[in-house]
C-alpha positions, 0 to 999 in steps of 0.5 A: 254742138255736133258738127255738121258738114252741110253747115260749112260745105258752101261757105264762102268767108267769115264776117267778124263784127267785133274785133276777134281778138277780145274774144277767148271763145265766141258760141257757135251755131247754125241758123237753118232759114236765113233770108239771104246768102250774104247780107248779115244773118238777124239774130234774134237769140239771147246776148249779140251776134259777133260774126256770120258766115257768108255764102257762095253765090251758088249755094242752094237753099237749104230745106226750106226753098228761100232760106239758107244755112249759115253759122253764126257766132255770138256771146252772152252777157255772162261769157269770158269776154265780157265777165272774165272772172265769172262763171266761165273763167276756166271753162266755157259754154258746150257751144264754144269754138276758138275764133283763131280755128273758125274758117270758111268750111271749117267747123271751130273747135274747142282750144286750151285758149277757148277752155281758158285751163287745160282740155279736161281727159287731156 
């Protein structure tokens, strides 16, 4: 996933749903229409929503008046945490970020920890 500063620029905390400690890696997007700055962001995708970003109380809109960009953080059936002998033993998913490296306005990244092997080209 590509980074984007506009994403984090207004975040104000991360909410953790579920215990981040069972968790090597958790997916990272951004949700472009969020209904609301704080309250938990709906998740509609594929597996279940573990964590969400807050909003300061300030933060514009995003491109669409009403709606607000929020990263949320999330896993599928088939990740680490819930298979961890399956596809993503000594990899992860392109969205993967160390939950250890998610702050407010800090994009997560990649980790030994998260890859579960060493980085490839490191």
């Amino acid at each position: 996933m590509v980074e984007n500063p506009k994403a984090v620029e207004h975040e104000d905390g991360i909410v953790w749903t579920e215990d981040v400690e069972a968790f090597d890696y958790v997916r990272q997007s951004v949700e472009l229409s969020a209904s609301t700055r704080r309250s938990p962001v709906a998740w509609r995708g594929n597996g279940r929503r573990v964590g969400y970003a807050v909003l300061r109380q300030d933060a514009p809109s995003g491109g669409v008046p009403g709606k607000f960009v929020r990263r949320v953080f999330w896993v599928k059936e088939h990740d680490r945490s819930e298979q961890p002998d399956g596809m993503y033993k000594r990899t992860a998913p392109s969205e993967a970020v160390d939950p250890h490296t998610v702050a407010p306005g800090v994009w997560g990244e990649l980790t030994e920890r998260a890859w579960g092997a060493p980085l490839p080209g490191a």
